[in-house]
C-alpha positions in Angstrom: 119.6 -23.7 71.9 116.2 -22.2 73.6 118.9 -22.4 76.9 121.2 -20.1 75.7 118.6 -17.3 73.9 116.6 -17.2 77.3 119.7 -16.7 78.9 121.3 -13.8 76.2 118.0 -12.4 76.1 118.4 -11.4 80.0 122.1 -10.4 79.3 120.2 -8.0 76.4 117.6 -6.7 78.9 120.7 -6.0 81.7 122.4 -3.8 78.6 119.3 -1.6 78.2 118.9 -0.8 81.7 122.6 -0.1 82.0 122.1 2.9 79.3 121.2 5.4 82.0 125.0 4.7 83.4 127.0 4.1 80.4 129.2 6.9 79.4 128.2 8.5 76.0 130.2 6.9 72.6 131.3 9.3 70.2 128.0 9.8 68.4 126.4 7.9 65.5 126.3 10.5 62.7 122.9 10.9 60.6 124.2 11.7 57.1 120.7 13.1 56.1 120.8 10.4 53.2 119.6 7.5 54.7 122.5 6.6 55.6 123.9 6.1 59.4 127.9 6.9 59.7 129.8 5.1 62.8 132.8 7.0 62.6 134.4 4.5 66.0 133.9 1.5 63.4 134.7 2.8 60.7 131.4 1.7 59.2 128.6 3.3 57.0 125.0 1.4 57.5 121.7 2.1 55.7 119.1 4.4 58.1 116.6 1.9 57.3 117.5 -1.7 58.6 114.7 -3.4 56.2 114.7 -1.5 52.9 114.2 -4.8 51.3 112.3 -6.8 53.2 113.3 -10.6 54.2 114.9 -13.0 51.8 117.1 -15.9 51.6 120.8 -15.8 51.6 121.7 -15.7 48.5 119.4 -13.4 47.0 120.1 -10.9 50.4 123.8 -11.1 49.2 123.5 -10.7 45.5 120.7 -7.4 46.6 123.6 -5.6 48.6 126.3 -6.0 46.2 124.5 -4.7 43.4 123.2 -2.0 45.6 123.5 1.6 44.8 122.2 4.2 47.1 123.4 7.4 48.6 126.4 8.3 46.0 127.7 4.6 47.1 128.1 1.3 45.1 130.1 -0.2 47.1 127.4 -1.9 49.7 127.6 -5.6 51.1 126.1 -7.7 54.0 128.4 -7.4 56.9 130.6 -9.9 57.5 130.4 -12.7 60.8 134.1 -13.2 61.0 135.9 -12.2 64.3 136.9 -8.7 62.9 140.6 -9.4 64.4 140.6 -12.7 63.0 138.8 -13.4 59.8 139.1 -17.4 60.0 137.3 -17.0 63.1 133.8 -17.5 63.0 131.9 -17.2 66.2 128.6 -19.4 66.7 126.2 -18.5 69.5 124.6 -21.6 69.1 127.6 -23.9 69.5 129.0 -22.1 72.9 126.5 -20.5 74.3 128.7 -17.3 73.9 127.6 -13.9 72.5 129.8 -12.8 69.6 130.8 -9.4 70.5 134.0 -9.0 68.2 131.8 -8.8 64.5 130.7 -5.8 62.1 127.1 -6.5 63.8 128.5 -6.7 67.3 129.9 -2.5 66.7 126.2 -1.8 66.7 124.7 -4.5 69.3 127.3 -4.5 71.8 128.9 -1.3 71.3 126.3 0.8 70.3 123.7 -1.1 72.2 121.4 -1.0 69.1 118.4 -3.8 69.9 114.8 -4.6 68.0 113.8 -2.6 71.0 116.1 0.0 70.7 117.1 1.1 67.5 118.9 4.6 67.9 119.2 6.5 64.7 118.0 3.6 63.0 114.6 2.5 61.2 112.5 -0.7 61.6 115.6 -2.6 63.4 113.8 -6.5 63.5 115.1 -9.9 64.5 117.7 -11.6 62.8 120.2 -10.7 60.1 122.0 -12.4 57.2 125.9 -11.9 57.2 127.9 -12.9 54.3 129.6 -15.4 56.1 128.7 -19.0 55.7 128.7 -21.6 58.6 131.9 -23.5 59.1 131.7 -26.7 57.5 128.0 -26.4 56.4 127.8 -25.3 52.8 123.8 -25.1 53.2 123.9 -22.7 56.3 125.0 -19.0 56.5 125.7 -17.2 59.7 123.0 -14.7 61.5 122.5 -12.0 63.8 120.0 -11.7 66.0 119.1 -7.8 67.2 116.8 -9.4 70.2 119.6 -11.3 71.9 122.9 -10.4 70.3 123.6 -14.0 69.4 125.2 -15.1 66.5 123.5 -18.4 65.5 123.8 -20.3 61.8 120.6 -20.5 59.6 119.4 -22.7 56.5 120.3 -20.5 53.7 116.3 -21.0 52.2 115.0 -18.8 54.9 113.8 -15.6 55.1 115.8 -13.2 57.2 116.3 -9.6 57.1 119.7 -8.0 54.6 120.8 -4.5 56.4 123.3 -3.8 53.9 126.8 -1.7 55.1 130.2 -0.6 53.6 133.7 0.4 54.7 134.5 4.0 55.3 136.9 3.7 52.8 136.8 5.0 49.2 137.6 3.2 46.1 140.0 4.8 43.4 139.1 7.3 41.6 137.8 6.3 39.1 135.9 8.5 35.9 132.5 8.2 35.6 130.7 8.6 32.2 127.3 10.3 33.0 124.5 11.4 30.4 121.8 13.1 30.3 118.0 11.2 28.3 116.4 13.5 26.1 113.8 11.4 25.4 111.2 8.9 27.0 110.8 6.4 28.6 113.7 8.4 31.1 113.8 11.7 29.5 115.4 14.5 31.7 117.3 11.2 33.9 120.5 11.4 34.7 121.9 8.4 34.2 125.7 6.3 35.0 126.6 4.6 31.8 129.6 1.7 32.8 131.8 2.2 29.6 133.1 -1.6 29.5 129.6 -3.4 29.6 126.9 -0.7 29.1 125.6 -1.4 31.9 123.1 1.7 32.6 122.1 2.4 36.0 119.3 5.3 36.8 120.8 8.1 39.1 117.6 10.7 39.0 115.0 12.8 37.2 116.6 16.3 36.9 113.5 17.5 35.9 114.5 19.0 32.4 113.0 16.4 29.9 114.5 18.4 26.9 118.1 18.3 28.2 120.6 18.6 25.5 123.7 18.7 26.9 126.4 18.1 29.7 129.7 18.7 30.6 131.8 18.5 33.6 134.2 21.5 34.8 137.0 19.7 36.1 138.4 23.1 37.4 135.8 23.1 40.0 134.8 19.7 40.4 131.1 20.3 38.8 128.9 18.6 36.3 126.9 21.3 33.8 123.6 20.9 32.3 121.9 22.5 29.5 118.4 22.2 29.7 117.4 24.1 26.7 113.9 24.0 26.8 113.0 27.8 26.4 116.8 28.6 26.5 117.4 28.8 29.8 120.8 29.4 31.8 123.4 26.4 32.1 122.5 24.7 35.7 124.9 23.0 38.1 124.0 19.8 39.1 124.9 17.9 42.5 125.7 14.1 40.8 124.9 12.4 44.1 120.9 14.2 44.5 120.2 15.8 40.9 119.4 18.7 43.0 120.6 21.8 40.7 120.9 25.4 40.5 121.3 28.1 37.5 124.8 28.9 36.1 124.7 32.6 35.5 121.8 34.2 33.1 123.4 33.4 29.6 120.6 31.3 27.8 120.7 30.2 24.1 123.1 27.3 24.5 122.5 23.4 23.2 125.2 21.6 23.2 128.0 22.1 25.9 131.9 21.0 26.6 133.7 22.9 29.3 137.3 24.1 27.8 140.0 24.1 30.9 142.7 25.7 28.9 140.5 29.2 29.3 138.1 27.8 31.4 134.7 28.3 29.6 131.9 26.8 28.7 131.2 26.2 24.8 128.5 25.5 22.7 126.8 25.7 19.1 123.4 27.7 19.1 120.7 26.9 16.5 122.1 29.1 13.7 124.6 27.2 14.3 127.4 29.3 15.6 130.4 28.3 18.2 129.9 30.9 21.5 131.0 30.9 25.1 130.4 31.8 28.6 132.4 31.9 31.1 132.4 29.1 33.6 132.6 30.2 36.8 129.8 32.9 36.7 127.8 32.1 33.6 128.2 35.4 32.2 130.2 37.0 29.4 128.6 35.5 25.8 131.0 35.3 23.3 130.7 34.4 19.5 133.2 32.8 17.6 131.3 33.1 14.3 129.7 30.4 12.6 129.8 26.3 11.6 129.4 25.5 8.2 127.5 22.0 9.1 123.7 22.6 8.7 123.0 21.6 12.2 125.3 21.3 15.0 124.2 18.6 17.2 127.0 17.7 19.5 129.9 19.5 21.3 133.3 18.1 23.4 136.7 19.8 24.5 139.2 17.4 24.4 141.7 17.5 27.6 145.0 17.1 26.3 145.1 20.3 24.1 141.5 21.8 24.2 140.8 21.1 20.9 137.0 21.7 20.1 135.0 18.9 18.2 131.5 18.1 17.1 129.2 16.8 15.0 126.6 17.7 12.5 124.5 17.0 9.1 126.8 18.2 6.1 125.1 19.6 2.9 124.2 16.3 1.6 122.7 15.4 5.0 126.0 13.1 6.3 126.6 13.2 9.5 130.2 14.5 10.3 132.9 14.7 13.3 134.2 18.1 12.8 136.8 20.2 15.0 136.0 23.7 15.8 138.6 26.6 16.3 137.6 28.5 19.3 139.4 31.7 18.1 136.6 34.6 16.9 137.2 34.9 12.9 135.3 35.8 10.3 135.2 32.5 8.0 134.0 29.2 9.3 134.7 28.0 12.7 134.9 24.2 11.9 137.0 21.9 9.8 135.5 18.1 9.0 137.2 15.1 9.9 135.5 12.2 8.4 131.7 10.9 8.1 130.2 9.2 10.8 129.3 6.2 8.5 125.6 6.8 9.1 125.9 6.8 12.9 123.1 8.6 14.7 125.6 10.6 17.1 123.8 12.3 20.1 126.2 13.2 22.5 129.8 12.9 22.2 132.6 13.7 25.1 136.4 12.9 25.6 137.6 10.6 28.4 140.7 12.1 30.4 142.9 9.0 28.6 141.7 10.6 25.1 138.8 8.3 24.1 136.1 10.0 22.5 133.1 8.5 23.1 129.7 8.9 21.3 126.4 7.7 21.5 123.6 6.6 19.6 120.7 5.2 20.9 121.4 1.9 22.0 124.9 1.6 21.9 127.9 3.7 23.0 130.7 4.3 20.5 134.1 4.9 20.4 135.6 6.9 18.0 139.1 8.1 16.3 139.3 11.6 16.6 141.3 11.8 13.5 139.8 10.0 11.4 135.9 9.7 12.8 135.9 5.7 12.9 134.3 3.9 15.4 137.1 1.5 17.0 135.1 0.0 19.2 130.6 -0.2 19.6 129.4 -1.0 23.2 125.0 -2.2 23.7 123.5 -0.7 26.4 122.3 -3.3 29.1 120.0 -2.8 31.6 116.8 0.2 32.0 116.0 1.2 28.8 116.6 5.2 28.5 115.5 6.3 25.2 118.2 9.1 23.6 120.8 10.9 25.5 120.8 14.2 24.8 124.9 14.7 26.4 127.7 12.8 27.9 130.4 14.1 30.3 132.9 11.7 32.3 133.7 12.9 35.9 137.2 12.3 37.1 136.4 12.6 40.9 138.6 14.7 43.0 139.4 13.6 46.4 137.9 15.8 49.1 141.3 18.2 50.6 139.8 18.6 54.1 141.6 20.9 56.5 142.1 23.4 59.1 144.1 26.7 59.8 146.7 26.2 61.8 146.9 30.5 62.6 144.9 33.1 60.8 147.1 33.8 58.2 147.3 29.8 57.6 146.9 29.6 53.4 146.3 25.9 53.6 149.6 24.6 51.1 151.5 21.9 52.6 153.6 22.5 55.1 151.5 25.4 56.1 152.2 29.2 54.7 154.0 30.6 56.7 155.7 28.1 58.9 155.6 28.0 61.3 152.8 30.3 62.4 153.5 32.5 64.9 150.1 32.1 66.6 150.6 28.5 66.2 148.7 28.3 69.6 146.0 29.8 68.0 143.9 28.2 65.4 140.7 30.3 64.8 139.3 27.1 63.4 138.9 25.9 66.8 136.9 27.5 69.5 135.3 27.2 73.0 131.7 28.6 72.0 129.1 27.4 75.0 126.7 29.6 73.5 127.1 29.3 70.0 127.2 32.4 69.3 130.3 32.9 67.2 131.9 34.4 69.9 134.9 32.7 71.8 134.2 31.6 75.4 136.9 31.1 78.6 136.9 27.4 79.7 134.4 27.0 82.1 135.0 24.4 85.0 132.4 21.4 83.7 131.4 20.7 80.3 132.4 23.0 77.5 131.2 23.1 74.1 134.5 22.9 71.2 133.5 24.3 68.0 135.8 23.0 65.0 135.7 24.4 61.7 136.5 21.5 58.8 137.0 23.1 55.7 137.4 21.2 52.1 139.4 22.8 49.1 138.3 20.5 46.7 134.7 20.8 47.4 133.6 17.5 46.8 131.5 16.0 49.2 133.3 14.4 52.2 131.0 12.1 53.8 133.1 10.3 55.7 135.2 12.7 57.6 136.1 12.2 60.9 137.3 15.0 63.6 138.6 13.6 67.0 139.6 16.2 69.6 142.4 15.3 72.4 143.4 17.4 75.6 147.2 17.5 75.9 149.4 19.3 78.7 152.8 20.6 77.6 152.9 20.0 74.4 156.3 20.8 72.2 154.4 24.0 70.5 157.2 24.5 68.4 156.5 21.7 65.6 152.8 21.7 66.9 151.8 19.3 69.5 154.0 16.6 68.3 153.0 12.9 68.0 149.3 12.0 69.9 149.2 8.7 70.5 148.5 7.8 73.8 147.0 11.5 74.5 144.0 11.8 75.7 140.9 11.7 73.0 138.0 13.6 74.2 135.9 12.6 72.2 135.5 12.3 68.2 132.6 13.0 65.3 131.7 12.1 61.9 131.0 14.9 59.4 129.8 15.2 56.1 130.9 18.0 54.2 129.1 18.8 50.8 130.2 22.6 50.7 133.7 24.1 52.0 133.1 24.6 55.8 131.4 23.0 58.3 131.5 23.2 61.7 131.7 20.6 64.1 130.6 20.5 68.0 132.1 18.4 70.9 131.6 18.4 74.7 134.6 19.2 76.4 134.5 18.6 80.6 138.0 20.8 81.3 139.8 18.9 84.6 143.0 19.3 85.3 144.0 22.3 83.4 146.8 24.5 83.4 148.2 27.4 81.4 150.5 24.9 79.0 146.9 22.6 78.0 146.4 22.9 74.6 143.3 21.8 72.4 144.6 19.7 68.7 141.8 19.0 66.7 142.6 16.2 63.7 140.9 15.3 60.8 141.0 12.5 58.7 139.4 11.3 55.8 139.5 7.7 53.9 141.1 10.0 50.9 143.0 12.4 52.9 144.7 10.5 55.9 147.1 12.3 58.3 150.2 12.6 57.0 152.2 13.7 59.9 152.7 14.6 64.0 153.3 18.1 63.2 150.9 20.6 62.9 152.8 22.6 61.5 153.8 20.0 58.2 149.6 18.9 58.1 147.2 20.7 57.5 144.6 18.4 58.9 145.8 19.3 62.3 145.4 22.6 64.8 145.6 23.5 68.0 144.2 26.0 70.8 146.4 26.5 74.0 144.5 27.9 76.8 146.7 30.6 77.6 145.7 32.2 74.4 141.9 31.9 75.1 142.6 34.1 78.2 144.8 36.8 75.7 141.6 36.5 73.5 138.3 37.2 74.6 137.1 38.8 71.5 135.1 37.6 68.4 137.2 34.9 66.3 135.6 36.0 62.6 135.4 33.2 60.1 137.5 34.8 57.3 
């Protein structure tokens, strides 16, 4: 065995001198999370190749799976099987032979990531754990080494590094129940709440310790916080960071649930009394009149009809479910349901299925809207949290990225109107050598393509990937038409967390004429392309150099 590492050590070393010739790879893409995106591989990796330090096998695989970090759950140790071939398990040791065809090999071999030259990456050691046991040795897993690019098999008992990765591809969209602790130990933490086990996982300190609500605006794909400590305004907050920002000016409110049918915000204020705001701009206070319960403590729109409910103590101190009419009156605002059979409710909100779900403070509850019965009672495993002050369940969007095909493109599917008559001439994409917003001629040598990605849905898009192709003639009249086998120039991985983003690759323009066109594509794990045409997707465009020469002008954003 100490033949064959002398001798893949000197292969390693001729790799790292051969980086001065190598052409450059489409670029690894720093997601400014700690995470490293390979958009070629299709892989995510953390930044930081030894967050946890070296363990055995089994406890290296058992860390990654139940690994959440950056937004993701979804991490796992990468696998050793030939990635065309999962049966096919390669073993240094046994052949002498690098294994160049694994999840590991995309960074060794491809990205020529070493112990001594880790790239993007952080404290890149030795040797790895996969997940992949040896063949035919139950006590043996497989490992990679980042010194010699070998594959070799280790006793599962020792210590080797876990780099932990996942698959650029998104599970279902499936809601999340989030709440918000009022109370220590975890007061002002965010937390995910796993509604078939309790399971309770810590998401972040959003710094407002006296939070007593949330609620999520499923118009625009935001979760809403009330902090109510010293009544200040509803805040927005970024599920994936806790990073939030103010909602408007309107102050006063406790409780929250965001009503769709006319989109705003409701809550009871300490009189009590049912008011609103409106929810995209915080503004506009409205009050329905007031709730006959002595203290309205909870607040939830349900999403089938927008019926308002609550809870609250009733004159002989009985805590109540109660619906609320929204309409402005001059009697009562709320009508009981039933008692809550001595429940200490906290927070309650409605899944999109029609489950409301309550919470005390250790279990979570749910309950019959019509009757106020719990129908099912759910401990809390895991960090204790102390009392949530508000529930809200997030039904995730899927990011909508895309790009104008002409400037009057409206971004529906097919594009509006289509075809564009400037089909040739997507402002979204743009020779800029100078970034400088202005539109450049091609330049003989390397130019600089500037590509606007933009994302209706504005939810973060992590995983987006742009690839730009050069292509002579194409049929302009469905847009570009099929491009397989056209020649990629290069492509990038972008992560969108706001509606546009612009994206820069080199360009070196040989063997141009009048009929090359630039097609930028985008694709996404939750928004694939759907077809050749530009003119039918909107995650294509194009730039024909004939209309750079007709436009040597500032291309303005619009």
């Amino acid at each position: 065995m100490k033949r064959h590492h002398t001798r893949a050590r000197l292969i390693a070393l001729s790799f790292l001198l051969a980086l001065v010739s190598l052409p450059a790879a489409a670029q690894l893409y720093d997601n400014g999370d700690g995470t490293i995106t390979d958009p070629a591989s299709g892989l995510m990796w953390l930044k930081n190749a030894n967050m946890n330090g070296p363990m055995e096998w089994a406890t290296a695989n058992a860390w990654a799976q139940n690994l959440s970090f950056a937004g993701y759950s979804d991490w796992r140790l990468p696998s050793g099987a030939d990635l065309n071939n999962s049966s096919q398990i390669c073993n240094s040791a046994g052949n002498g032979a690098n294994c160049q065809n694994t999840e590991f090999a995309t960074l060794y071999f491809a990205r020529l990531i070493m112990a001594f030259n880790p790239g993007p990456f952080q404290n890149v050691n030795g040797n790895y754990w996969t997940s992949t046991e040896e063949p035919g040795n139950a006590n043996r897993a497989m490992a990679q080494d980042f010194i010699d690019g070998g594959q070799n098999p280790f006793a599962k008992t020792a210590p080797l590094g876990a780099w932990a990765v996942r698959s650029l591809t998104s599970p279902p969209n499936v809601p999340i129940l989030y709440g918000v602790v009022s109370q220590a130990p975890n007061a002002g933490y965010l937390v995910k709440i796993d509604t078939q086990t309790g399971g309770v996982t810590l998401v972040g300190d959003t710094g407002y310790p006296n939070a007593c609500g949330l609620a999520y605006d499923s118009r625009r794909a935001r979760l809403l916080l009330s902090p109510c400590f010293g009544q200040a305004a509803v805040r927005i907050v970024n599920p994936l960071n806790v990073q939030s920002q103010p909602l408007g000016t309107a102050a006063g409110l406790r409780p929250i649930a965001y009503r769709s049918a006319d989109d705003r915000i409701y809550s009871m204020d300490i009189s009590p009394s049912l008011m609103s705001i409106d929810a995209a701009t915080g503004t506009d206070p409205r009050v329905s009149g007031y709730v006959n319960q002595l203290a309205g403590s909870t607040i939830a729109a349900r999403p089938l009809d927008g019926q308002l409910f609550g809870t609250g103590l009733s004159s002989t101190n009985a805590q109540n479910l109660f619906k609320l009419n929204y309409r402005q009156g001059s009697g009562p605002r709320d009508t009981s349901v039933g008692n809550l059979g001595g429940s200490s409710i906290g927070a309650i909100t409605f899944h999109p299925d029609g489950r409301l779900f309550a919470m005390n403070r250790t279990t979570l509850l749910t309950l019959n809207p019509n009757t106020g019965a719990t129908t099912q009672s759910v401990p809390l495993t895991g960090t204790p949290i102390g009392l949530i002050g508000g529930l809200a369940v997030v039904n995730p969007v899927a990011p909508d990225i895309w790009i104008k095909d002409c400037k009057q493109d409206t971004g529906s599917i097919p594009s509006s109107p289509t075809p564009c008559a400037d089909i040739k001439k997507s402002p979204d994409i743009m020779i800029d050598n100078n970034n400088d917003g202005q539109p450049d001629y091609n330049r003989f040598g390397t130019n600089i393509v500037r590509i606007t990605v933009r994302n209706r849905n504005n939810t973060p898009a992590s995983q987006a990937v742009v690839r730009l192709y050069f292509v002579n003639s194409p049929n302009t009249s469905s847009g570009a038409g099929n491009l397989v086998g056209q020649s990629l120039v290069d492509l990038n991985a972008v992560g969108l967390s706001d509606d546009v983003r612009r994206v820069a690759i080199p360009w070196r323009a040989q063997s141009i004429s009048l009929n090359s066109c630039l097609v930028a594509e985008l694709d996404h794990p939750n928004d694939r392309v759907l077809t050749s045409s530009v003119a039918a997707d909107n995650n294509k465009a194009m730039l024909c150099l004939v209309s750079i020469q007709r436009v040597p002008r500032p291309i303005p954003l619009p």
